[in-house]
KOLDOBA-934018 format. One record per residue (C-alpha): residue in one letter; y, z, x. Coordinates in pm, whole numbers. Each point is the difference from the previous one (the first is absolute). Last residue first. Layout:
BEGIN
 type      v      w      u
    A      Y      Z      X
...
# end
This chain:
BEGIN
 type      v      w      u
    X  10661   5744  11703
    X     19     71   -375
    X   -297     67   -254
    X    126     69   -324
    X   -221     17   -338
    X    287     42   -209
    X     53      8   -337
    X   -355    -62    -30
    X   -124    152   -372
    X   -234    331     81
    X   -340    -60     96
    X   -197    228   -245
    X   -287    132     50
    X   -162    171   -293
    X   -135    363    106
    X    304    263   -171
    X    102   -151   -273
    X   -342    -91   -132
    X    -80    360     30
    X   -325    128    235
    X   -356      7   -187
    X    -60   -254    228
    X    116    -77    355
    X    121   -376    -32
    X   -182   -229    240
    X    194    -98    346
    X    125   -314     62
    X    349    176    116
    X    -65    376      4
    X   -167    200   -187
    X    162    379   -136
    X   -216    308    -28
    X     81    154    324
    X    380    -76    -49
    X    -17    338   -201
    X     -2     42   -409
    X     26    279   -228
    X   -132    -35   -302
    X    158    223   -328
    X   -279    139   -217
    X   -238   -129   -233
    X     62    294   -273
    X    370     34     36
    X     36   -449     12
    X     50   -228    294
    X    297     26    255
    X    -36   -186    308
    X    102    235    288
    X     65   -210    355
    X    -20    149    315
    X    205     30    278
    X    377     23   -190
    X     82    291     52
    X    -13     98   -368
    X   -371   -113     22
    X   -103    188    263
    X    137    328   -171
    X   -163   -111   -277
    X   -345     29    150
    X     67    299    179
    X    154    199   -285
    X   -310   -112   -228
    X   -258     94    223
    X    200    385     10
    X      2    -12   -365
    X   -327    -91      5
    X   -160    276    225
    X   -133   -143    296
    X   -335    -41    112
    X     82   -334    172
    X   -268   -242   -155
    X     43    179   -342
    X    373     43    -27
    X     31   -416    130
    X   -235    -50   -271
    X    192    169   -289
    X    346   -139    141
    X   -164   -329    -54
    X    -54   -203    317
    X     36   -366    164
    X    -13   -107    329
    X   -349     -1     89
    X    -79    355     -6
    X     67     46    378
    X    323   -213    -72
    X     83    379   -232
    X   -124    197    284
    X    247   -202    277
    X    269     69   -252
    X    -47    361    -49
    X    -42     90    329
    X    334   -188    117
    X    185    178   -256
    X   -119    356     97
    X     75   -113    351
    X    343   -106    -75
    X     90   -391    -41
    X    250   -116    206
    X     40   -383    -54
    X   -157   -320     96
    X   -331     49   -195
    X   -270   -209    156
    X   -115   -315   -196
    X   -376    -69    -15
    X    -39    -62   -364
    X    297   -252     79
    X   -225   -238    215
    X      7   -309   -129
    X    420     35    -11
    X    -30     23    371
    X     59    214    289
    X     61    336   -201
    X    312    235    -52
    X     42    228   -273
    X    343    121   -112
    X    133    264   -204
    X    383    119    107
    X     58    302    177
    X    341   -127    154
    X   -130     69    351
    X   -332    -71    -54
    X    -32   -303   -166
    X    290   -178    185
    X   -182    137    360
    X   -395   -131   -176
    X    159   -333    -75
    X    196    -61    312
    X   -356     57    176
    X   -205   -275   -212
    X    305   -214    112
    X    -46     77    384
    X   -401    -35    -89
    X     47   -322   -127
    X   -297    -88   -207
    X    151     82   -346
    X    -61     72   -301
    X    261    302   -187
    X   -157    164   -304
    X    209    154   -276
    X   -158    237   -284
    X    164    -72   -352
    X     23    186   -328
    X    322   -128   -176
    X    253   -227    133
    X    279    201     56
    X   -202    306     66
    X    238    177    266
    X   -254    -48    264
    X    -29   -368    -63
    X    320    -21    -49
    X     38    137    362
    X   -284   -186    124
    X    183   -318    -53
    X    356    154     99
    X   -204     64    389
    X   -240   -299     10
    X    241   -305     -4
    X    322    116    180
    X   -228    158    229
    X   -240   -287     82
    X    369   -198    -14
    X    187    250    290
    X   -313    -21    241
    X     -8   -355     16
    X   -373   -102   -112
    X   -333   -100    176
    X   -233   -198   -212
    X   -360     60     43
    X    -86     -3   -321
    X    304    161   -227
    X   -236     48   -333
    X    232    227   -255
    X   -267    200   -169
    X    156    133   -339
    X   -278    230   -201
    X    -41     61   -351
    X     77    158   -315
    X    150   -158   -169
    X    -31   -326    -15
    X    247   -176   -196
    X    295    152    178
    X   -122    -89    354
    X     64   -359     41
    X    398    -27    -95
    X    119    280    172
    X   -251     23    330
    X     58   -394     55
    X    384     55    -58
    X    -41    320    234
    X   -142   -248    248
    X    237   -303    -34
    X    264    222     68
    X   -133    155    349
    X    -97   -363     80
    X    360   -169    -18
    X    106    147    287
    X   -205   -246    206
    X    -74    184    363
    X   -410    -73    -35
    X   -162   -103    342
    X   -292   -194    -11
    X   -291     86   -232
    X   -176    -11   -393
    X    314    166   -170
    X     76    178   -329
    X   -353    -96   -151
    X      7    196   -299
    X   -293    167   -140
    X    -20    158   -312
    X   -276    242   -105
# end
């Protein structure tokens, strides 16, 4: 997990921060694959135009795979920003989670539209702590596994969940924000290296601006 702290408060207008972000996301993710991106805004407020400018091409790649498996969390305690999230989310379709802090990521919301069926599946697989086989998740749902299978994957492509791949006999793992820690948190075991190490990502920018 990588967590970079975009902003910690104040007012954010700099049009350098939508850059310095998908460096951050370019140059941090590639060696650890998969994972999850949490960019930690505190309670900074931001102009409308730059939280766009820096979330919308962001989850784009993201969406378009440019750097590999990756679920994107949003922190923040302004509810106005929390809000801009969930309306970019939505409206382009793009996979976000929103949370108030980087300590508490296993608690993120998603910010998109997710379908019932979707929904279900998600809240059963942080049921089973966050991290299921497509065997198990057949087993606890009474589904056939081709139908387990569809669901799972189907998260994954969205980009809600992420799907480690492990050998035909072990089977691939499919992983929810429910079995992440947060900051000072222990690792979850039995869960990837890639996946549970926090990692603060490099500061190119760390802004706070009044």
């Amino acid at each position: 997990m990588v967590v970079y702290t975009v902003a910690t408060g104040g007012l954010i207008d700099l049009p350098s921060v939508p850059s310095s972000v998908r460096h951050v996301a370019a140059t941090q993710l590639g060696s650890r694959q998969p994972t999850v991106l949490v960019l930690e805004l505190g309670s900074a407020r931001f102009e409308v135009q730059t939280l766009l400018e820096m979330l919308t091409p962001l989850a784009r790649e993201i969406r378009a795979g440019r750097f590999g498996d990756v679920v994107l969390v949003v922190a923040t305690t302004q509810e106005s920003v929390a809000r801009i999230v969930r309306m970019v989310s939505e409206t382009e379709d793009l996979p976000m989670y929103v949370t108030p802090s980087a300590a508490e990521v296993k608690h993120a919301h998603p910010a998109g539209r997710l379908t019932p069926t979707e929904k279900a599946s998600l809240e059963v697989l942080d049921f089973l702590g966050g991290h299921v086989t497509v065997n198990r998740f057949a087993s606890e749902t009474s589904l056939e596994l081709t139908a387990a299978g569809n669901r799972l994957s189907n998260l994954a492509r969205r980009g809600y969940v992420l799907r480690l791949p492990r050998s035909r006999r072990e089977g691939d793992l499919f992983v929810s924000l429910a079995a992440l820690p947060g900051r000072g948190e222990e690792n979850v075991p039995s869960i990837d290296e890639r996946v549970i190490g926090v990692y603060d990502a490099e500061p190119t920018g760390n802004y706070v601006s009044y």
